[in-house]
C-alpha positions in Angstrom: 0.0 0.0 0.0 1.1 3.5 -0.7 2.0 5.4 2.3 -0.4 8.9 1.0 -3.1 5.9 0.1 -6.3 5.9 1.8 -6.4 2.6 3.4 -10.2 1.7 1.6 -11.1 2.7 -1.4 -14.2 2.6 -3.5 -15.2 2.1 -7.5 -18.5 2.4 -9.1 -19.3 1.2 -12.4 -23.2 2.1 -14.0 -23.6 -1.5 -15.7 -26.7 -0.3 -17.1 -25.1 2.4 -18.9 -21.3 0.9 -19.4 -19.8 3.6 -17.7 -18.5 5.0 -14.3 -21.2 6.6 -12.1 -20.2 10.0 -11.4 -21.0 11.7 -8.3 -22.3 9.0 -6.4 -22.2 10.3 -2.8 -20.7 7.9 -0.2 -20.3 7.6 3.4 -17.5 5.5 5.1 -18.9 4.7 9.0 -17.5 2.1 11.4 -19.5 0.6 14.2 -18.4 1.7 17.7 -20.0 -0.5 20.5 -23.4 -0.6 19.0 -23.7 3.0 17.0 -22.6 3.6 14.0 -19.6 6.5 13.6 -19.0 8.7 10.4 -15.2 8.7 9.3 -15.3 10.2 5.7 -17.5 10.6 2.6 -17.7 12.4 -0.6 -18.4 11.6 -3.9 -17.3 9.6 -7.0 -14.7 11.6 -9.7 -15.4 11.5 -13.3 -13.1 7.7 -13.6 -16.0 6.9 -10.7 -13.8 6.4 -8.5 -13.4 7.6 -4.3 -9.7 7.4 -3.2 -9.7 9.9 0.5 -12.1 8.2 2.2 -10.0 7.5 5.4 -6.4 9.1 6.1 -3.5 6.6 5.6 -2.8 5.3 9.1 -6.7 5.6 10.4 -7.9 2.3 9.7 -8.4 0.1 12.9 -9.8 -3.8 12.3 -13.6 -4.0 12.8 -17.0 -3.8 10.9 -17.4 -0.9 8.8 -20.3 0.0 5.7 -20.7 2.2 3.1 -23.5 4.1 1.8 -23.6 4.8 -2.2 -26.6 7.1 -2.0 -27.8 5.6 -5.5 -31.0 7.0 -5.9 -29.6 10.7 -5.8 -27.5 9.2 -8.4 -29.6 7.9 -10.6 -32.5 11.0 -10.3 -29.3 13.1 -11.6 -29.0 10.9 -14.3 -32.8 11.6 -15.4 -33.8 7.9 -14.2 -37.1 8.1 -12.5 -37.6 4.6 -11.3 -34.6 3.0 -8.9 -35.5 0.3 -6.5 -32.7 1.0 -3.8 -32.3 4.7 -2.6 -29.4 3.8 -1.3 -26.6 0.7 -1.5 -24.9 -0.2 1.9 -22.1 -2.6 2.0 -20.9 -3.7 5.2 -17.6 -5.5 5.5 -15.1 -6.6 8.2 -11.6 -5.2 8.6 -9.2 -8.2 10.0 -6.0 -6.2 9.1 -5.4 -2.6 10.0 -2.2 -2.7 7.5 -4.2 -3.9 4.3 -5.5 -2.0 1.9 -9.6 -2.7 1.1 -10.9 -2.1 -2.0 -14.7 -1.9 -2.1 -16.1 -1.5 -5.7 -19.9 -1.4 -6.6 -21.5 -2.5 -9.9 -25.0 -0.8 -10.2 -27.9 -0.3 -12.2 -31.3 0.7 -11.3 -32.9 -2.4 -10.2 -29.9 -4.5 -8.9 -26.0 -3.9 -7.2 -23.0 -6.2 -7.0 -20.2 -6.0 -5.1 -16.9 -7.6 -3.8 -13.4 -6.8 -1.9 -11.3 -5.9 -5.2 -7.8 -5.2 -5.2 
C-alpha cells in the first residue's frame, strides 16, 4: 500500500449504462459498540472512483459499511424509477495494514459488489 493511500477505497461502475457513475455520494462509518460512527465521505470523480475516504494510518480492524446514495445518483441521471435509494455494503476489517478495495456495480434495479484489489 502506498503510504499517501487511503487505506479503503471505493469504484462504481453504472452497468446499465457501461460507464462509471459520477458523483455517487458515499459515506465511510464504522460501528463503535453498538452506534454507528462517520469517518469520511464524498463523492465519485469523473473515472467513478473515491480514493480519500479514510487518512493513511486511520484504519483500525472491525465492521465498517458504506453508503452509495444511488438514488440521488440515478435521479441526476434523469432515471425516475430505482428500486434501492441507497446501497450499503458492510464488511469486516481483520488487518489494519491492508489495503480494502470496495467497488460497486450498479444499475437501477440490482448492485454487485466484492473486496477488489
Amino acid at each position: 500500500m502506498s503510504v499517501h493511500q487511503s487505506p479503503i477505497t471505493t469504484h462504481v461502475l453504472d452497468t446499465a449504462q457501461g460507464r462509471p457513475a459520477v458523483g455517487v455520494g458515499v459515506i465511510l462509518e464504522r460501528l463503535s459498540g453498538h452506534a454507528w460512527q462517520v469517518l469520511g465521505g464524498g463523492t465519485t470523480d469523473v473515472d467513478g472512483r473515491l480514493r480519500s475516504l479514510l487518512e493513511p494510518g486511520e484504519l483500525q480492524t472491525g465492521t465498517y459499511r458504506l453508503i452509495f446514495e444511488t438514488g440521488a445518483y440515478f435521479a441526476e441521471q434523469g432515471i425516475e424509477r430505482s428500486f434501492y435509494p441507497q446501497a450499503v455494503v458492510i464488511f469486516s476489517v481483520a488487518d489494519a495494514g491492508s489495503h480494502y478495495h470496495v467497488p460497486l456495480l450498479l444499475s437501477p434495479f440490482g448492485y454487485s459488489t466484492y473486496r477488489g484489489s
